[in-house]
N, C-alpha and C positions, 0 to 999 in steps of 0.2 A: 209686447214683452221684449227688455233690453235684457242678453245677456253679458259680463261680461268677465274671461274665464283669465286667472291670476297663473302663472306659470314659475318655478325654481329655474337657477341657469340650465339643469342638465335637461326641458324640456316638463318635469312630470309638475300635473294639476296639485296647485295649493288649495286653489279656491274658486268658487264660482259664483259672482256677485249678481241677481234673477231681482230685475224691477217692472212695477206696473206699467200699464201703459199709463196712464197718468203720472206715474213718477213718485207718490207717495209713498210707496214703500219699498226699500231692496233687501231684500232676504239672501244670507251668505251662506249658501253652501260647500261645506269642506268633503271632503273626498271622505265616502266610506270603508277604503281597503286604506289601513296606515303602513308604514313601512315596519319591516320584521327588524329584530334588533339586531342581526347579523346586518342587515343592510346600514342601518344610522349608524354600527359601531365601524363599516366600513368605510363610510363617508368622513371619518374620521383623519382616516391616513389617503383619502382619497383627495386630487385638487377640488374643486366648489366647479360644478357644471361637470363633470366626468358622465359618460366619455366625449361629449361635445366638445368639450377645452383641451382636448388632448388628443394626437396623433393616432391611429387605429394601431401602431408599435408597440404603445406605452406598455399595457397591461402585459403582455407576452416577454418584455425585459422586464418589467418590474418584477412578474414571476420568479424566471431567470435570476436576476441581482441579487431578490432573496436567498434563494437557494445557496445562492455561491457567498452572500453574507454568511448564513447561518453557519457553515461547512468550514468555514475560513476564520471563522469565533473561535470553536471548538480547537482545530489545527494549531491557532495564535498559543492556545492555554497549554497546549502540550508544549512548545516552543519553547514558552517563558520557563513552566519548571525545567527545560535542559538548560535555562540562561542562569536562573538560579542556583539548582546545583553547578553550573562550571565556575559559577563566582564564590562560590564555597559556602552558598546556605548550608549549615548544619555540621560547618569542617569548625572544631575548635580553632586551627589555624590560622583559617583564612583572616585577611584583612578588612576592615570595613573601609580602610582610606585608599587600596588597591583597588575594589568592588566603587569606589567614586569616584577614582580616575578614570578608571577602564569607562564609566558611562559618561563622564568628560569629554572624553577619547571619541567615544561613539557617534554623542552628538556635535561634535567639531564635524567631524569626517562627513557627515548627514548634511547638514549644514551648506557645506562648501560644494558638497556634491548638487543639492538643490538648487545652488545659483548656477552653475555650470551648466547645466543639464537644462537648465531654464533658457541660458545666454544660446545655448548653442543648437535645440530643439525646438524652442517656441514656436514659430512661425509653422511649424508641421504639428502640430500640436489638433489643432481643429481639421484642417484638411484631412489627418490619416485620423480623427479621433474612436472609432471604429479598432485600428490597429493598437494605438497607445491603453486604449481599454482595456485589451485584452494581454498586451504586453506588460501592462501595469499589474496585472495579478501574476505573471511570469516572475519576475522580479520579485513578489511581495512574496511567493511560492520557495523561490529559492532559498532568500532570507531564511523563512521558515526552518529547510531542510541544515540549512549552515548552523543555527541556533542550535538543531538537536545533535550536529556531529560536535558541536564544541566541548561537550564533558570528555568524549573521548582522546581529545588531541593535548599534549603540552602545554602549560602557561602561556608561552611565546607566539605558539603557531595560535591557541583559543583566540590571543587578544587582537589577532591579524585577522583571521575572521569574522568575528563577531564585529569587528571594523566594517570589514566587508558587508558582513549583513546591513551594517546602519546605512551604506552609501547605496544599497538595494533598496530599503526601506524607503531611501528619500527621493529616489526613482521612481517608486512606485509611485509616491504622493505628488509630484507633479505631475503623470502620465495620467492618472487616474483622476485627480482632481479637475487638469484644463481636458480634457476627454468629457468628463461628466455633465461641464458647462455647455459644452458644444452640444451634447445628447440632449441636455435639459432642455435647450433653446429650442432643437428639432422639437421636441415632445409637445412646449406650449405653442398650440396655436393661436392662443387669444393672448399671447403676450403675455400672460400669466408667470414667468419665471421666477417672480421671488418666491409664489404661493407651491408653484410644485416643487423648488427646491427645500421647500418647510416641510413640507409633505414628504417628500423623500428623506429628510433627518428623521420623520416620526417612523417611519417605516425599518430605516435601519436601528433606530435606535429601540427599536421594540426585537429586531433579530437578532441583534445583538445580544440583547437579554437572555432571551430564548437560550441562546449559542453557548453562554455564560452556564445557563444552570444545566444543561445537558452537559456542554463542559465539564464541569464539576465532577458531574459523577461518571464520566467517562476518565478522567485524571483519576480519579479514586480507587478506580478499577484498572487503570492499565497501568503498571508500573515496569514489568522487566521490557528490557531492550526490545524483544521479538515482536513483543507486541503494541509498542510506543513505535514504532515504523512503521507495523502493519497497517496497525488503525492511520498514520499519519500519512501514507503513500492512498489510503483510500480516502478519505478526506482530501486529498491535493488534485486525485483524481475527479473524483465530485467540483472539486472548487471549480477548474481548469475547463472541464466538461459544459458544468453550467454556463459557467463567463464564455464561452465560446459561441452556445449556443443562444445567448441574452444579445451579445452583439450580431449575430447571424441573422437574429429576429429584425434589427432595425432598418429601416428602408430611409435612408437619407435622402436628401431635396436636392441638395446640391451638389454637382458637378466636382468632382478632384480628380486627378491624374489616371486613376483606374475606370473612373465612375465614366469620365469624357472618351476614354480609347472604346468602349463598351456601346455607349449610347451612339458617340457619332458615327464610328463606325459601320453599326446596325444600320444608322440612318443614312447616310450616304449609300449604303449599299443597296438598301431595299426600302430607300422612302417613306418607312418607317419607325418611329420612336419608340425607343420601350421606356417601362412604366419604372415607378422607383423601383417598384414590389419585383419586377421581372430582374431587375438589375440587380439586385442584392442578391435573388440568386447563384447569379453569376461571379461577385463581387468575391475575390479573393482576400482575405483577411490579412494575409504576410503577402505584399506586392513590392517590387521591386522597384525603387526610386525613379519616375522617369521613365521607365520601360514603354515603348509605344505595341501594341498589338491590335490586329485587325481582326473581328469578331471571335474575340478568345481565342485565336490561335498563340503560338508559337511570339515570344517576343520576335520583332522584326527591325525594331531598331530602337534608339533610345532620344530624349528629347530635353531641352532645358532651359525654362522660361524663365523671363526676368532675368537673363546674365547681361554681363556687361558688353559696351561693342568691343574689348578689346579681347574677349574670348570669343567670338566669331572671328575679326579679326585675324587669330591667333591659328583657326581652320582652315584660312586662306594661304597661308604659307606661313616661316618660322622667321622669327623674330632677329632684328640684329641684337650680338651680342653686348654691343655698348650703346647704340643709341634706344634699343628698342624698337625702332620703325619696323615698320612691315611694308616688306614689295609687293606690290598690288598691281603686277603688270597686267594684268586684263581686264584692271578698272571696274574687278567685280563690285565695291562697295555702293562704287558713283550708279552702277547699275540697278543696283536692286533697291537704292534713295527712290530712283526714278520708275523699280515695276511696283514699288510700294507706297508712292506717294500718298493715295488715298488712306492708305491706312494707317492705322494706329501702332504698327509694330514691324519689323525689319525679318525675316525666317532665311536663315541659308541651312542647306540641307548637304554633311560632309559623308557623298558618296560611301567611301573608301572605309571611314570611320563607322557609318551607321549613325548618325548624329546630326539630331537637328537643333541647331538654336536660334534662338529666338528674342530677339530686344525688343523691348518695349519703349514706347512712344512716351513723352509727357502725361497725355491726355488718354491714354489707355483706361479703355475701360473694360466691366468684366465680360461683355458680350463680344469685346476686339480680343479678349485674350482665350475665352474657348475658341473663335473663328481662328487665331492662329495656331489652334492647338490641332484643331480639326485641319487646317492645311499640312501642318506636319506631318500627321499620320495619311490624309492624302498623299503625297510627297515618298513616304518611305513605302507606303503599299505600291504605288508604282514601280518603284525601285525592286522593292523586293519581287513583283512579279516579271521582270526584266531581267533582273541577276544582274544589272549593270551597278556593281561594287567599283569600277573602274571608271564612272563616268568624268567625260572631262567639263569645266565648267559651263561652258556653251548649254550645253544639252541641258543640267542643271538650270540654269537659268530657265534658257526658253522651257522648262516644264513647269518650274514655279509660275512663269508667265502663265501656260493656260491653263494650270489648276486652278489660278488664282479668280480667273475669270471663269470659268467652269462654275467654283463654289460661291463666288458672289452671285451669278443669277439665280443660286437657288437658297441663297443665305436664309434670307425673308421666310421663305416657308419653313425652310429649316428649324430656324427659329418659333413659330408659332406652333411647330407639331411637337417639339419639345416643350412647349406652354403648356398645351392640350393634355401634355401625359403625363402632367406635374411636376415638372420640372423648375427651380425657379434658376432661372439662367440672370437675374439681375443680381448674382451672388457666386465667384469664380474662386475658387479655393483651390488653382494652380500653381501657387508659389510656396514655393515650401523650405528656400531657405530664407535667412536670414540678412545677406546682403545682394539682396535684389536693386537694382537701379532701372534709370526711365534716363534715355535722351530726350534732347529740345533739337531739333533740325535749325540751323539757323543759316546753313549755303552749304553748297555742296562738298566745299573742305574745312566745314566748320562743325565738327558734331562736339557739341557738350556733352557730359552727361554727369548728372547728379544721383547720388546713391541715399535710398530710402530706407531711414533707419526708425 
């Protein structure tokens, strides 16, 4: 007796194909318990293989994103009638060719704000998208509140803010939009991302709904002032609450500026890697650009990768004021060519300042740029345990020198106990502006460098 048993992506028995030994006949058996129709109706807005195809996150922000959909429906509909009445629904007066500039207006402002905010934030967009998530309904929240004060204010001063609001609106829609890609990406594990981003439209676009007819008769019922605030600050509440705690839920893979001071830190110190899940914990939501800290303490110093050589440079002493050049009497730069030959990136660490920076190599890859990020913070924790804010370059050097050997003997393991604990380190989301560059070493008074755009 051959059996043999048919399985869906997410694991459960379709069917069970049962032949003779001789093979003359195979008899198919389907599963006697079928699924309830709360389950097929949720497999609906669910990806195909859930929860196998999906991060153990997912569900706990899907939760989450609804909530603060639903909340943030309702809030929109109160908004619009204070946009309405300040545009004069219902005023014999009012203009219908002023009520189409004014939304001319609006969307020009939106518009220009979107590219800007795009030119000038992108590159931080996925590394902090955890922060822009939640900063994205900050933004969408305030709008909101700008909408409902606009009946009470002026012509003049309404049509300045409800500007304002449109250039908030369209802040939110990049922050929230390149956020949500980078979330999605984390979520699908089997590379599924067109199917769960279909799947998330069904989802919100059923909340929405929802949000709409509660809506409705929540606007029908709330009309004076006192109470168009009250409900609207408790709704913003809700909205705010949720989103915080939907991104709070998610345990990212990869490595950014907060994620790497947290992890290596830990591991440097005690040999030990923590897990995503332990590190989101930890993980502060509003984190300051750059900041380096040693197992969540107290910032200790700050750090800034992918700058150019002439802002290290620029640490070494000041500039002339017509050629440019920089005096390099103690031939720091030729120095640290030759303690960082082997590597992929250049790290001078400004005492006095608290400031490490950090150039990258050509061939920089993401595993040379967490190891130089982890020497940084090496680097400043010694300092800071020293109190040497006065050091002079000498000493600087020679310690980069034996950190540097220090953390390469034990790089290798390093690296495999951050593997171990799910980490995926072949993916560095430490650069976060925009005009990041890479040197080519070509002699030792010859440094190019070309900027990556």
């Amino acid at each position: 007796m051959n059996d043999i048993v048919e399985q869906d992506e997410a694991g459960h028995e379709t069917a069970r194909y049962v032949s003779t030994n001789d093979g003359d006949r195979i008899d198919v058996i389907k599963p006697s318990v079928k699924a309830s129709i709360w389950t097929q109706l949720l497999a609906v807005f669910l990806p195909a293989g859930y929860p196998n195809s999906v991060t153990n996150d997912y569900m706990w922000y899907q939760i989450y994103d609804s909530l603060q959909a639903f909340s943030s429906s309702i809030a929109g509909l109160l908004a619009s009638r204070a946009v309405l009445e300040g545009v004069g629904v219902g005023d014999a007066t009012a203009s219908p060719t002023a009520a189409m500039l004014l939304t001319i207006l609006q969307e020009s402002m939106g518009r220009i704000a979107t590219i800007l905010f795009a030119h000038k934030l992108g590159t931080s967009l996925e590394p902090e998208c955890k922060m822009y998530r939640l900063a994205a309904d900050v933004f969408n929240d305030t709008a909101l509140v700008f909408d409902c004060l606009s009946p009470a204010l002026p012509k003049s001063s309404r049509v300045l803010l409800l500007s304002f609001s449109s250039i908030l609106r369209a802040l939110c829609g990049v922050a929230a939009g390149s956020s949500k890609a980078s979330l999605s990406a984390h979520f699908a594990k089997w590379g599924n991302l067109g199917e769960l981003n279909a799947k998330d439209s069904s989802q919100e676009t059923v909340i929405s709904l929802l949000g709409m007819l509660v809506g409705s008769v929540v606007v029908a019922y709330v009309s004076s002032p006192l109470a168009t605030w009250t409900c609207l600050v408790m709704l913003l509440s809700i909205h705010l609450g949720t989103n915080h705690a939907a991104v709070r839920s998610v345990s990212m893979r990869s490595l950014n500026r907060q994620r790497a001071n947290i992890v290596l830190s830990h591991l440097l110190a005690s040999k030990r890697a923590l897990t995503p899940e332990e590190v989101s914990f930890q993980e502060r939501i509003f984190e300051r650009d750059g900041v380096l800290r040693w197992q969540g303490s107290v910032p200790i110093a700050r750090a800034s990768i992918g700058v150019s050589l002439q802002s290290l440079l620029h640490s070494l002493g000041p500039a002339h004021n017509v050629t440019g050049a920089i005096r390099d009497k103690q031939s720091i730069l030729q120095r640290l060519v030759r303690t960082f030959d082997k590597e992929d990136y250049l790290l001078w660490y400004d005492a006095p300042q608290k400031a490490a920076f950090i150039v990258l190599k050509e061939a920089a890859t993401p595993g040379a740029q967490i190891k130089a990020w982890a020497l940084s913070l090496l680097v400043a924790h010694r300092f800071s345990e020293d109190d040497a804010t006065a050091a002079v370059a000498d000493k600087t050097l020679y310690l980069l020198e034996v950190l540097l050997m220090e953390l390469t003997n034990q790089w290798d393991k390093c690296i495999e106990r951050m593997k171990t604990a799910g980490w995926d380190v072949d993916v560095a989301n430490l650069e976060t502006a925009s005009d990041t560059t890479r040197i080519r070493h070509q002699g030792m008074n010859d440094e190019s460098a070309k900027t990556r755009t």
